[in-house]
VOPAGU-2260 file (C-alpha; in pm, 1 decimal, decimal comma):
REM VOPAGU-2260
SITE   aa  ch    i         X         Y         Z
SITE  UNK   A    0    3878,2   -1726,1    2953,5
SITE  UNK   A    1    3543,3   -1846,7    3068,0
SITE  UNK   A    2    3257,0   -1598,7    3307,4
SITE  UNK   A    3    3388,4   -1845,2    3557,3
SITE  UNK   A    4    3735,9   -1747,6    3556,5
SITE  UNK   A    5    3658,0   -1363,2    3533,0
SITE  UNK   A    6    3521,8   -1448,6    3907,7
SITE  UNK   A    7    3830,9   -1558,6    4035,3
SITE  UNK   A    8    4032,2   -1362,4    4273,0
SITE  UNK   A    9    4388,5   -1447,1    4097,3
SITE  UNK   A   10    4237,0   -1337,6    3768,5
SITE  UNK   A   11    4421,0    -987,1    3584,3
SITE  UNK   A   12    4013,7    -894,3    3442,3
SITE  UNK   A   13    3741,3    -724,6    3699,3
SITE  UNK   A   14    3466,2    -912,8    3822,6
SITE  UNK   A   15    3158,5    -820,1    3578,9
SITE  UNK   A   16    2819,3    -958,9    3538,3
SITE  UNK   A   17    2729,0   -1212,0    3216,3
SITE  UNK   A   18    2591,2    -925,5    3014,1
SITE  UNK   A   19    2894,8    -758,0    3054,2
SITE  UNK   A   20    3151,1    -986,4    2991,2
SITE  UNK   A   21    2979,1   -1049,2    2667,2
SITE  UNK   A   22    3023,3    -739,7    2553,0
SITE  UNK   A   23    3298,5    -612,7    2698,0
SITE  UNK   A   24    3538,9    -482,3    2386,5
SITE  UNK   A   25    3803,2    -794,4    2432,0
SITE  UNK   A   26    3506,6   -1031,2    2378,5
SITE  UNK   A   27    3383,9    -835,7    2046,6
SITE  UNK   A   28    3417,1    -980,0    1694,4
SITE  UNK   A   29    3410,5    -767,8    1441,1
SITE  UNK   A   30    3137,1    -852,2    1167,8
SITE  UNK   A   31    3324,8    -887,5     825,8
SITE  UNK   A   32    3199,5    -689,4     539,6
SITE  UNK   A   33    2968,4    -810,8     281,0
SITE  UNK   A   34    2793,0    -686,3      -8,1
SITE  UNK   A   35    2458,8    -582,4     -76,6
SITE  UNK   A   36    2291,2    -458,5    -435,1
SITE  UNK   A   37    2126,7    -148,1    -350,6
SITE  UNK   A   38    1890,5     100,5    -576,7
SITE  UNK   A   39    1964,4     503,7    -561,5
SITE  UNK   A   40    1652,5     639,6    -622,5
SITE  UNK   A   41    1555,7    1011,7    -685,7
SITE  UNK   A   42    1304,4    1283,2    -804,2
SITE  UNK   A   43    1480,4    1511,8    -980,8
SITE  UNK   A   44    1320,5    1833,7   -1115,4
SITE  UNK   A   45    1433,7    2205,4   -1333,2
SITE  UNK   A   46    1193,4    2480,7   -1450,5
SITE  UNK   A   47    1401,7    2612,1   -1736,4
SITE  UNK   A   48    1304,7    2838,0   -2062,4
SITE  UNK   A   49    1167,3    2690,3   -2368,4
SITE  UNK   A   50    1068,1    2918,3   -2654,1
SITE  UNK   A   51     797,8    2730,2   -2882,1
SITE  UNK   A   52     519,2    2859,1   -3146,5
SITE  UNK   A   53     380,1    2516,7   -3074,5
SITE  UNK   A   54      31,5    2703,4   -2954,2
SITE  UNK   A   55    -285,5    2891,3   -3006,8
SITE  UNK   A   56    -224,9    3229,4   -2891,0
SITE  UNK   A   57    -524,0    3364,1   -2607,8
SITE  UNK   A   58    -762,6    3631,1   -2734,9
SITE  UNK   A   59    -672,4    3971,7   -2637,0
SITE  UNK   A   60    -890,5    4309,2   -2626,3
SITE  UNK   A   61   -1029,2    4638,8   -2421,1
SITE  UNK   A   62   -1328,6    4653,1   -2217,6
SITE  UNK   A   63   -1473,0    5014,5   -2214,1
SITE  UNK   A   64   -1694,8    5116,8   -1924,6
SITE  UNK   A   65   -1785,4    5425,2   -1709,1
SITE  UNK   A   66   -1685,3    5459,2   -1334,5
SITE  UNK   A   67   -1939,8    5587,4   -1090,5
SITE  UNK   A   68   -1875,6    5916,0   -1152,4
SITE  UNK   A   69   -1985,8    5872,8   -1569,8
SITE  UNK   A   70   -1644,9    5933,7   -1722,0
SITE  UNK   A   71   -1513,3    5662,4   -1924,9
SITE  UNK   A   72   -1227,5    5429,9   -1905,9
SITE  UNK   A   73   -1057,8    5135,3   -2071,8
SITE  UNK   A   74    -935,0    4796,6   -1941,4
SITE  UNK   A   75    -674,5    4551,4   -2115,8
SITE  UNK   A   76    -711,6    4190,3   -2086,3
SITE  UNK   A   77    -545,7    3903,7   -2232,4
SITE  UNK   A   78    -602,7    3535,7   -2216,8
SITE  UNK   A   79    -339,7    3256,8   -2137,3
SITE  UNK   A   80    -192,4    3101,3   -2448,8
SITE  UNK   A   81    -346,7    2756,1   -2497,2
SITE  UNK   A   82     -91,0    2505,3   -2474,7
SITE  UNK   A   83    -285,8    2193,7   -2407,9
SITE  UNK   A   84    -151,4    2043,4   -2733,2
SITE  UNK   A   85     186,2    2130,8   -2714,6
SITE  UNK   A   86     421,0    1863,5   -2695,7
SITE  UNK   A   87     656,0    1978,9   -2431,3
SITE  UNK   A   88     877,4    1713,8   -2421,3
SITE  UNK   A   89     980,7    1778,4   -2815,5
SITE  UNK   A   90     982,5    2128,0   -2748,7
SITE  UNK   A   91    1248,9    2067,5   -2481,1
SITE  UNK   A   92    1462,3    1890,5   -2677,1
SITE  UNK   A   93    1416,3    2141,3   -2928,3
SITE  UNK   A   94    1592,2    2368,7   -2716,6
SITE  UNK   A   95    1879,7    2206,2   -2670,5
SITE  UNK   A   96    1806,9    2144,7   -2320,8
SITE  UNK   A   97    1973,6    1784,7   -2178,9
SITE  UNK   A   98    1756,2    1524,5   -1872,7
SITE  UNK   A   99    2021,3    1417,5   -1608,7
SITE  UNK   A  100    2046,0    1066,3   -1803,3
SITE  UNK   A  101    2200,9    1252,9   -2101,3
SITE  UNK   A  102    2398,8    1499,4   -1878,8
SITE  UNK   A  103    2570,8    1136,2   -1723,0
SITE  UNK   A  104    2623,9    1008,3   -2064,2
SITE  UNK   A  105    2750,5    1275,8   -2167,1
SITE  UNK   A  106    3020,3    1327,9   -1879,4
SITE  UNK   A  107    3105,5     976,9   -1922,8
SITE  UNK   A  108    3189,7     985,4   -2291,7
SITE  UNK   A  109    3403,8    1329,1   -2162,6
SITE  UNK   A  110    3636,7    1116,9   -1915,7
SITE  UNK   A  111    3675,7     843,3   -2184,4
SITE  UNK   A  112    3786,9    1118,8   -2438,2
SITE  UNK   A  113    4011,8    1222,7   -2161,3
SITE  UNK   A  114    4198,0     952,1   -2091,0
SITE  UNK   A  115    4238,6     857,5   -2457,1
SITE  UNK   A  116    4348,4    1226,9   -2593,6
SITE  UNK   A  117    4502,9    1360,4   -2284,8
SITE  UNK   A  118    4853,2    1257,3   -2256,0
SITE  UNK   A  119    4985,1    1458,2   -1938,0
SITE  UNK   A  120    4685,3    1245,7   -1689,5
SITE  UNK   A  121    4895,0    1080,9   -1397,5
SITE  UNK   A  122    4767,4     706,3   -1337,8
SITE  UNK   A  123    4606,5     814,5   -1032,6
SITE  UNK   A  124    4362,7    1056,1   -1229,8
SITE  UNK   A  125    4303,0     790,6   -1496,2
SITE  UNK   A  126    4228,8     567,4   -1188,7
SITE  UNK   A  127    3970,1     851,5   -1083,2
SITE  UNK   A  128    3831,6     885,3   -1386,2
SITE  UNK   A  129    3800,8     519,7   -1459,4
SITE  UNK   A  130    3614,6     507,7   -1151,2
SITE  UNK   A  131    3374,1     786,5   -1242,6
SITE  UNK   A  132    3358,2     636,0   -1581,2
SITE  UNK   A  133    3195,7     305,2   -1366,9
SITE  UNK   A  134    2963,6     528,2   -1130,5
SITE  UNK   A  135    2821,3     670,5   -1455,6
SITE  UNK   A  136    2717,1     356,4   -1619,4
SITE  UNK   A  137    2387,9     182,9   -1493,3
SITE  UNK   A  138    2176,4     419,8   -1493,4
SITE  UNK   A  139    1765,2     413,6   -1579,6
SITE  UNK   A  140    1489,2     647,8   -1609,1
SITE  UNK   A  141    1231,4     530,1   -1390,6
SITE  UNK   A  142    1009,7     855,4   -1490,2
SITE  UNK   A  143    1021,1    1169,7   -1681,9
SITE  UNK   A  144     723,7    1435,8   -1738,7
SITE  UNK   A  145     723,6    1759,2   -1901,3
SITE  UNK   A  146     533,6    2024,1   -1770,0
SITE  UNK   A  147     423,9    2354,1   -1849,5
SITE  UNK   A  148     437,7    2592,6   -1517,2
């Protein structure tokens, strides 16, 4: 049906303006799905514990002086450990502490044991975990940096 006939008296549609025929829901065509490649980016951080001996320990000692009254007293002080040289990636690893690449490995390599060793999965899980198995691969690390807090 043309604008024209939407004008016409004998017609079953309302009279409606140009603008409104166009997109009135009868006249709409759906756009058909298509894909695109598209890059999940993130910042990921954790402040964890790492015990090390990988640095030069900070001097230590008392201060003795008088208040304003003469009697004597003592103050403690302690210096930071210097850590400038300590490689803190290594030391991470050292700890047995995983980055998010090697956690997705890792939970990959877990489904794939699953579906080979564990005989009571239904299809649908294997499906699922096939799936995850998929989402897990492809992944880079754009950036990683240690840092002492």
């Amino acid at each position: 049906m043309s604008y024209n006939e939407s004008l016409n008296p004998s017609s079953n549609y309302p009279e409606m303006t140009q603008s409104q025929w166009d997109s009135a829901p009868f006249n709409q065509v759906d756009v058909p799905e298509e894909e695109f490649e598209v890059t999940c980016s993130q910042c990921l951080s954790k402040t964890t514990t790492v015990l090390t001996s990988d640095y030069i320990p900070g001097d230590s000692g008392v201060d003795y002086e008088t208040d304003d009254e003469g009697r004597p007293y003592a103050t403690a002080w302690h210096d930071d450990p210097d850590t400038s040289d300590t490689n803190w990636a290594e030391e991470y690893h050292a700890n047995d502490h995983y980055t998010p690449i090697q956690l997705i490995e890792l939970f990959g390599k877990y489904l794939k044991n699953e579906i080979n060793y564990n005989p009571v999965l239904t299809k649908a899980k294997i499906a699922e975990y096939e799936y995850l198995i998929e989402e897990c691969s492809g992944w880079t690390e754009d950036e990683t940096e240690y840092v002492k807090d």
